[in-house]
Structures are given as structure tokens and as C-alpha cells.
C-alpha positions as CSV (number, residue, x, y, z in Angstrom):
1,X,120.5,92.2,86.2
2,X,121.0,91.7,90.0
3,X,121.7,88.4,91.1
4,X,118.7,86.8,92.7
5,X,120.7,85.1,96.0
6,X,122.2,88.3,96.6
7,X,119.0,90.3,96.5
8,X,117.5,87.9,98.7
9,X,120.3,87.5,101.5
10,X,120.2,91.7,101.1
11,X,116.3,91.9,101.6
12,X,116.7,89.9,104.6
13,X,119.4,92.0,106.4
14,X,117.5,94.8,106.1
15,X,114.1,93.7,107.5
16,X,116.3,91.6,110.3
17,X,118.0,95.2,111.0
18,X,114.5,97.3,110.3
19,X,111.9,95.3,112.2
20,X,113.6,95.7,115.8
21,X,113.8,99.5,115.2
22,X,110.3,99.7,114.1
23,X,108.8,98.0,117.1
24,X,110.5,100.1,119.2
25,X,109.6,103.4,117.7
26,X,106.1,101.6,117.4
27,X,106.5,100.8,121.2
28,X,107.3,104.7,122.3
29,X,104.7,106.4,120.0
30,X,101.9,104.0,121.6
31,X,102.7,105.1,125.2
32,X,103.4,108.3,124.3
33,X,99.6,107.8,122.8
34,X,98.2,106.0,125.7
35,X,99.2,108.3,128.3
36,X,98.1,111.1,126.2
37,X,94.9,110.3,125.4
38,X,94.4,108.4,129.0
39,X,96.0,110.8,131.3
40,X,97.3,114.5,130.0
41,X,94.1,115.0,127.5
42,X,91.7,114.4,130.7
43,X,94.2,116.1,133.3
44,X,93.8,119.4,131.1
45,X,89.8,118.7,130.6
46,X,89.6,118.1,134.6
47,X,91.5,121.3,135.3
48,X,88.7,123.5,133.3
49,X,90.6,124.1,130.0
50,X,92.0,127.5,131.0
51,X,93.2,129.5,128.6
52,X,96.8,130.4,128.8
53,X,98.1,133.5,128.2
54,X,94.9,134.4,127.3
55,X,95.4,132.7,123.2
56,X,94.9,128.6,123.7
57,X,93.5,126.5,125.4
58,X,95.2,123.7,127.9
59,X,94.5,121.0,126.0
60,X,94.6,122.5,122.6
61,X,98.5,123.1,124.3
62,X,98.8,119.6,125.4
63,X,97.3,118.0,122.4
64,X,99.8,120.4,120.0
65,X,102.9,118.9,122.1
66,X,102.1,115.4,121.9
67,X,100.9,115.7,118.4
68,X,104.8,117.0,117.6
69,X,106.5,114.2,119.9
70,X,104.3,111.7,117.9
71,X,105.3,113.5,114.2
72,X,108.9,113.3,115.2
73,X,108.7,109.5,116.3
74,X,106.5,108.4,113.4
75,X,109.6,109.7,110.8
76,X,111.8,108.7,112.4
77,X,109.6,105.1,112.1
78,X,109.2,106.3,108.4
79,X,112.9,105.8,106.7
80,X,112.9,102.3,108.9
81,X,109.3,101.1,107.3
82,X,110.4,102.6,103.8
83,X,113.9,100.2,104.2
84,X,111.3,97.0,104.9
85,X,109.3,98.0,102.0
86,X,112.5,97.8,100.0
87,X,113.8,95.0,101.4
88,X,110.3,93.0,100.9
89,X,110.5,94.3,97.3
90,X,113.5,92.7,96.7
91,X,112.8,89.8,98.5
92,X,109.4,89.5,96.5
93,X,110.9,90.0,92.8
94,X,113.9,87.5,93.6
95,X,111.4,84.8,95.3
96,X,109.3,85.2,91.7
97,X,112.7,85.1,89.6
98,X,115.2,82.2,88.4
99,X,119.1,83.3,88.4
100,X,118.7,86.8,87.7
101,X,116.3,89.6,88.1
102,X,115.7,92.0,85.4
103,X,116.6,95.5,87.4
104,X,113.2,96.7,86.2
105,X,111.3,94.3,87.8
106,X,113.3,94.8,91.1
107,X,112.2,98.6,90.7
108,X,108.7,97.5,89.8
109,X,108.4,95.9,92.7
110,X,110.3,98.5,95.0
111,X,108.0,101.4,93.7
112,X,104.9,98.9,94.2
113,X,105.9,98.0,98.0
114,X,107.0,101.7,99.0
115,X,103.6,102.7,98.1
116,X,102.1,100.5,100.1
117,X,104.3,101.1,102.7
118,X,103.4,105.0,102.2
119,X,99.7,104.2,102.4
120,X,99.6,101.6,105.6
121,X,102.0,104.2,107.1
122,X,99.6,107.4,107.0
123,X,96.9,105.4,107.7
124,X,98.5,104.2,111.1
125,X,100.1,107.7,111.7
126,X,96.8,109.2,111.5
127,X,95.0,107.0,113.7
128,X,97.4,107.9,116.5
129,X,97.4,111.2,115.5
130,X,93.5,112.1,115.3
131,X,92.8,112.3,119.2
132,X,95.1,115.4,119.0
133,X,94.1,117.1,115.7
134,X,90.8,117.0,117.0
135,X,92.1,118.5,120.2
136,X,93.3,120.9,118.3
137,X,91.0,122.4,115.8
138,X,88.2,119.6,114.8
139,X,87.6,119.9,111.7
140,X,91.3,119.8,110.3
141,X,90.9,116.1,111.4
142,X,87.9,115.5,108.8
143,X,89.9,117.5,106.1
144,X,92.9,115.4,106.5
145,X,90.7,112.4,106.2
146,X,89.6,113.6,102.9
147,X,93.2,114.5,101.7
148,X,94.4,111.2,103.4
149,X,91.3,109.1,101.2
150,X,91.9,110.5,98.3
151,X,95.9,110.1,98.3
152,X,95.7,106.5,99.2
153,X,92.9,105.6,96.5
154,X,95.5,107.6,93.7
155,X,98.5,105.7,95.3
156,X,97.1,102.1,95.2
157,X,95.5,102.7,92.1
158,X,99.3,103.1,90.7
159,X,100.5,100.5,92.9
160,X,98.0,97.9,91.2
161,X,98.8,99.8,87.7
162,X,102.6,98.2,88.7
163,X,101.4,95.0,89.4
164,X,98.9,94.7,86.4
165,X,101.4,92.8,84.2
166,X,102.4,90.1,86.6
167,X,98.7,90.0,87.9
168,X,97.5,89.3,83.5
169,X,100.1,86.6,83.6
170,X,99.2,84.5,86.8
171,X,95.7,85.0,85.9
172,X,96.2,83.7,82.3
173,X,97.9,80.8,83.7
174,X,95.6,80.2,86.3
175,X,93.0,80.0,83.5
176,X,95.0,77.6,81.5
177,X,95.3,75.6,84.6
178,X,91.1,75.4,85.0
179,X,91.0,74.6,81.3
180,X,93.0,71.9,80.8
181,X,91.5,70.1,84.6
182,X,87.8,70.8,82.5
183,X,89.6,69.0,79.4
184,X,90.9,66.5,81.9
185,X,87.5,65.6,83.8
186,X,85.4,65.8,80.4
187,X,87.7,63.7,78.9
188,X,87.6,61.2,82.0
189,X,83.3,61.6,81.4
190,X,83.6,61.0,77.9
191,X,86.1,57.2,78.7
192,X,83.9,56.3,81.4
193,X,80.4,56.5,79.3
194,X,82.9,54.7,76.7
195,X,83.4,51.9,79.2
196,X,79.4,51.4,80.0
197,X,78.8,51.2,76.7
């Protein structure tokens, strides 16, 4: 059992520590993005695309280098966003939780969020990313779409698959809820045609 005040004033050091880190990583893979794709890319299109050395192209070269400056930001982004997801975890199992939290829930919840986490992370990374695969070889950018489709469906399929359980019981009480208002109201129906009468 992990006591919910603590998990909750630990969740919330972690994202006040994380966040800042993030936006600044964030912050240096966009302009290293911008000026890629706004001034380097088109520099090396302008210039005719020579080959050098005779093996690649210019901006195959320039779109492999910025593709590994961007790699080696966005994991370096990766162990901060995987410490929010954990945090938010926490902070979510404690926030549903009365005294103490069962340490499978907390893990239920952990696994849950890091998945997400996983899934909005490759999706962002690959959106910054894609100008430069495609600069590189084309197609690989449509196969790793495919891979990066199919991995995210199989990810937030389990993600949901962790969530069922606490999804059956807000949803059953949610329909006891309706039912006893339509109990309520017909009942009102039934003393106000009692009262005509």
C-alpha cells in the first residue's frame, strides 16, 4: 500500500521538475526543425543537390544530420516525458483513492500512462522527424508510418485493456445513477397525476 498524500506530493515534484526540462528540449528540437526544414533543406536544394564524394546527395547529408541532432534531443526528451507519465500515474491513482493505494493499482495506472506517453511521444517525434526521412530515402517514411500505426493501435488497445476494470465500474455506477433519476422523475409523474386526480 503506498500512502495516498505521499504519492501525490511525489507525483507533483516530478512533473514540477520534468515539465521545465521538457519544454526546453521541446524548445531546441523545434528550431533545430525550423531552420532545418526553412533554411538548410532549401540551402542544399538551391545549391543543385551535388553529390558528394560521389555516394549522397547534399540534402540527403543534411537531412541525415539533423535527423540525428533531432534523435538525440527527443531521448533525451524521452526519460523526462516517461518521469511525467509516472508522476501523472500516481497522481491519477491517489486522486481516485481514499488513505491508501493498493500498489497494483498505482502500477495499473503507471503502465497505462507510460503507454500513452510512449504513443503521443512517437507520434510527435515522427512528425518532426518525417521532413528528413523523406529527405533521406522516401519511402522509409511511409514504412515507419505503418510500423508506427500498427504499434500505437496494439499499445492503446492494452492501455484500455488496463483501464477496463475501472472504466465497468464508473460506467455501472453511472448507470445506477440514470436509473434511480428515471425512478425519481417516474415516481414524481406518477404523485403529480395522483394530485389531479
Amino acid at each position: 500500500m503506498v500512502n495516498r498524500e505521499q504519492l501525490l506530493a511525489e507525483s507533483r515534484q516530478e512533473i514540477y521538475d520534468s515539465i521545465p526540462k521538457i519544454a526546453v528540449g521541446v524548445a531546441i528540437a523545434f528550431l533545430i526543425w525550423l531552420f532545418g526544414v526553412l533554411i538548410f533543406l532549401p540551402l542544399a536544394t538551391m545549391l543543385g543537390n551535388p553529390f558528394l564524394f560521389g555516394l549522397i546527395g547534399l540534402d540527403s547529408l543534411i537531412s541525415g544530420i539533423i535527423l540525428v541532432a533531432l534523435v538525440i534531443i527527443v531521448l533525451g526528451i524521452f526519460g523526462e516525458v516517461l518521469d511525467v507519465a509516472e508522476a501523472t500515474a500516481g497522481y491519477a491513482a491517489a486522486a481516485y483513492s481514499r488513505g491508501e493505494t493498493p500498489d497494483e493499482k498505482v502500477e495499473r495506472y503507471r503502465l497505462a500512462f507510460r503507454g500513452i506517453a510512449y504513443v503521443l511521444l512517437a507520434v510527435v517525434a515522427f512528425l518532426f522527424f518525417l521532413p528528413f526521412i523523406a529527405g533521406i530515402f522516401p519511402v522509409l517514411a511511409g514504412i515507419v508510418l505503418v510500423i508506427l500505426v500498427l504499434w500505437a493501435i496494439f499499445v492503446l488497445f492494452r492501455t484500455g485493456r488496463l483501464f477496463s476494470g475501472e472504466i465497468e465500474r464508473w460506467a455501472a455506477e453511472f448507470s445506477r445513477k440514470v436509473e434511480l433519476e428515471r425512478q425519481d422523475m417516474a415516481l414524481k409523474e406518477q404523485q403529480a397525476q395522483y394530485r389531479e386526480e
